[in-house]
Structures are given as structure tokens and as C-alpha cells.
C-alpha positions in Angstrom: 371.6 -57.8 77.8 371.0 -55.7 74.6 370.4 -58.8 72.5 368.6 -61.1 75.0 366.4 -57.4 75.6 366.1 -57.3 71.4 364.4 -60.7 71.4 362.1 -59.6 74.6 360.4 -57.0 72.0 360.1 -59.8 69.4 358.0 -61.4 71.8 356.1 -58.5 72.6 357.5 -58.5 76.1 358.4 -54.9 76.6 358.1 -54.4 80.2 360.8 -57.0 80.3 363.0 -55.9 77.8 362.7 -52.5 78.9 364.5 -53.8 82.0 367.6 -55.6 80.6 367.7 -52.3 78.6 368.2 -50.8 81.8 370.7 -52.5 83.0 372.4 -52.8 79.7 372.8 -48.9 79.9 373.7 -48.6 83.6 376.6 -51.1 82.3 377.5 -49.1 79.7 375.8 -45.8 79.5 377.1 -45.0 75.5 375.8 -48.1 74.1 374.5 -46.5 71.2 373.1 -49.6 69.9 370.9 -50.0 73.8 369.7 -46.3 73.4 368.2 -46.6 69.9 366.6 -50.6 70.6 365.3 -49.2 74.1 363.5 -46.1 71.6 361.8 -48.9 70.0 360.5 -50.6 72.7 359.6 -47.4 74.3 357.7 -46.7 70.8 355.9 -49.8 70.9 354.7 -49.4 74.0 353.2 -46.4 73.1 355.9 -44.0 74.8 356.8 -42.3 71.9 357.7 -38.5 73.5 360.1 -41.0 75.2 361.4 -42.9 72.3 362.4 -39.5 70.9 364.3 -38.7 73.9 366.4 -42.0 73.3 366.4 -41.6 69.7 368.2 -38.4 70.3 370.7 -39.7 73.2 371.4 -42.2 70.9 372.8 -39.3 67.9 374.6 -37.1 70.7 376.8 -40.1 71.4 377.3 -40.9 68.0 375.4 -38.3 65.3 376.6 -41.0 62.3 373.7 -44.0 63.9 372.0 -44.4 60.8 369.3 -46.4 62.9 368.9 -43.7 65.5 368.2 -41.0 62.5 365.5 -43.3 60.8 363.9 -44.0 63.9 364.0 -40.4 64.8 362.7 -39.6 61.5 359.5 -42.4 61.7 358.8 -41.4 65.3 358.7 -37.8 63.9 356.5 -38.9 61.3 353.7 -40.3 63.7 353.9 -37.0 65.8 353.1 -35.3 62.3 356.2 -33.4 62.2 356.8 -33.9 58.5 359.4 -31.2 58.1 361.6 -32.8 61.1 360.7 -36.5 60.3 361.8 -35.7 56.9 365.2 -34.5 57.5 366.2 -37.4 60.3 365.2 -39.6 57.5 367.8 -38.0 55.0 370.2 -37.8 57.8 370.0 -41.4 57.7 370.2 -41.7 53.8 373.3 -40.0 54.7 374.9 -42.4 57.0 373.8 -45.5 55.3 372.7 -45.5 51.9 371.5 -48.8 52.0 369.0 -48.5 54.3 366.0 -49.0 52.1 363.1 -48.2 54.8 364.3 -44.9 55.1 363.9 -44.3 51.3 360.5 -46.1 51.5 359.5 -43.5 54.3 360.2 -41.2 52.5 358.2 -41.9 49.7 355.4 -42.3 52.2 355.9 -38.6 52.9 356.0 -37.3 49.0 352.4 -39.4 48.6 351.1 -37.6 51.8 351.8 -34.2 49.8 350.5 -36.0 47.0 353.1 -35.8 44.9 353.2 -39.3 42.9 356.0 -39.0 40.8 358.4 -38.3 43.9 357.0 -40.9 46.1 357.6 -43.3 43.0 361.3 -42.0 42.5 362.1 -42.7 46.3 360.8 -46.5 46.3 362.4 -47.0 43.6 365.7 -46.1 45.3 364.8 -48.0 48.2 364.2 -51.5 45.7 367.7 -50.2 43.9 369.5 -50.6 47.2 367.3 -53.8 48.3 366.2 -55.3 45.4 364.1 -57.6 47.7 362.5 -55.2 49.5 358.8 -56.3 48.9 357.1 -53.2 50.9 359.0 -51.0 48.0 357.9 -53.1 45.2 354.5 -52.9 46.5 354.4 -49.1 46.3 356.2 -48.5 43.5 352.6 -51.0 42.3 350.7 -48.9 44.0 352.1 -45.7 42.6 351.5 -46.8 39.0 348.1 -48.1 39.7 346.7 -44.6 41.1 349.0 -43.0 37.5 346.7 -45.0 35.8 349.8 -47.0 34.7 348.3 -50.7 35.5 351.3 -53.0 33.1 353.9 -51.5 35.1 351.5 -51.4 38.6 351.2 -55.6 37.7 354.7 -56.5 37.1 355.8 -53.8 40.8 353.2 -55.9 42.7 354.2 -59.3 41.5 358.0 -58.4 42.6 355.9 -57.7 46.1 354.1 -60.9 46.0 357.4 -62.9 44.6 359.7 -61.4 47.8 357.3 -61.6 49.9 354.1 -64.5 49.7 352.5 -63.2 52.7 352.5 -59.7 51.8 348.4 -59.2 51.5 347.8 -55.7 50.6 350.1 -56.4 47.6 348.0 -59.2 46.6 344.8 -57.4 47.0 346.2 -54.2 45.0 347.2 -56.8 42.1 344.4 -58.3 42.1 342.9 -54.8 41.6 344.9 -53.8 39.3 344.1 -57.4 37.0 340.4 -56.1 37.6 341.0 -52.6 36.3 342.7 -53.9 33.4 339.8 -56.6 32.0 
């Protein structure tokens, strides 16, 4: 149910994937992995007070879900608690260093305070652990192009364009940064 219910929000067909999570859960009420994918359907569907709620069923079962913290913590984030969204993000750090989005969130939230040189330090942790990870490329480019620091901005956003050839902002920030530079 939990995978078939994972491709349904693929497809953008929540109502339905809402239901096999349902059932899923009735199966198995401690399916951690149920808990935290029906938070992000809930999320998508614009049900975020009630993604929370999963999010956080999810940790009581097992406070280690590295997935359940970062999906805490960017749920958080939209609701503009920065201070809580913050530390469910380093909770998930915690549990699985690897997971590079949460570092990359993180950096969103030092550029929010507008703090540069954080936000540049936590993307790149997030491209140390996933060296492919084109959306932390693409800020670390960012990052250097509003320091004023366009060689290292160009060769950040053409590791973003490299991993990923359909990542557009990145394109359009290099191509800003090739402007800024004559």
C-alpha cells in the first residue's frame, strides 16, 4: 500500500493516495515510513497543520526518522516558525548526516536572516555529502554572486547546470553572473 500510495503523489493523485495510506496504517498503525509519506501528501494538498500532526506521530514512534525531522523542520519553515523548523532540521542532521536537503534548508534559513557567509557554509556541506546535489551548487552560485564573488559564483552554477541540465534558475543566475562580469 505505502509504495503503490508513494507513486499516487507522484502522479499528483492525493485523494487516492491518501486512501491506501489509510489502509496502510489501519494494517500497521507504527509504520513509520506510512506516517511521514502520508505528511507529505497531506502537505501537498495544502493540509499542512495536518502534515505536522503526522510528522510528529511519525517521531513518537521512532524519534531517530531522519525523514520525519526534515519534513517537520520544512513544514515548520512554511508556517514561519524559524526557531522550531530550524531545530527539526538539525535533528535530522543528527540522524542522517547525509541528507543533503536538510543542510540546503538550512542555508535557506541563514539567507533569510541574511547572513551570507552561513548560508554559504551550510550548502556547501550539503554538496560535501552529495556532491551532485545541483540545488546546493546552485546556491553556493548564488551566494558568491550577491558577495560580489562572480569566478567562484560561475564555476558553483556550472556544477548546477552540469548535475542538473534542466535546472533554470541556475542557468539564468549564470548567465547573470557572465553579464556582471563583461
Amino acid at each position: 500500500y505505502v509504495n503503490y500510495a508513494q507513486l499516487l503523489i507522484k502522479l499528483g493523485q492525493l485523494d487516492r493516495a491518501l486512501a491506501q495510506f489509510d489502509t496502510a496504517l489501519r494494517i500497521h498503525p507504527g509504520a513509520v515510513r506510512a506516517w511521514v509519506l502520508r505528511g507529505v501528501a497531506l502537505a501537498r494538498a495544502g493540509r499542512v497543520p495536518e502534515a505536522v500532526a503526522h510528522y510528529e506521530e511519525a517521531l513518537r514512534l521512532d524519534p531517530t526518522a531522519p525523514q520525519a525531522h526534515y519534513n517537520l523542520g520544512v513544514a515548520l519553515l512554511g508556517q514561519g516558525k524559524i526557531q522550531e523548523a530550524e531545530e527539526s532540521l538539525i535533528k535530522a542532521i543528527g540522524c542522517s548526516p547525509g541528507l543533503a536537503e536538510a543542510y540546503v534548508q538550512m542555508g535557506g534559513i541563514c539567507m533569510k536572516r541574511g547572513d551570507m557567509d552561513a548560508c554559504l557554509d551550510w550548502n556547501q556541506r550539503a554538496v560535501k555529502v552529495k556532491p551532485g546535489f545541483s540545488e546546493g551548487w546552485g546556491n553556493i552560485g548564488f551566494v558568491h554572486l550577491q558577495m560580489g564573488q562572480i569566478d567562484e559564483a560561475i564555476k558553483a552554477l556550472k556544477r548546477a547546470t552540469h548535475f542538473n541540465f534542466r535546472f533554470i534558475q541556475a542557468f539564468t543566475t549564470l548567465a547573470n553572473a557572465y553579464l556582471m562580469k563583461g
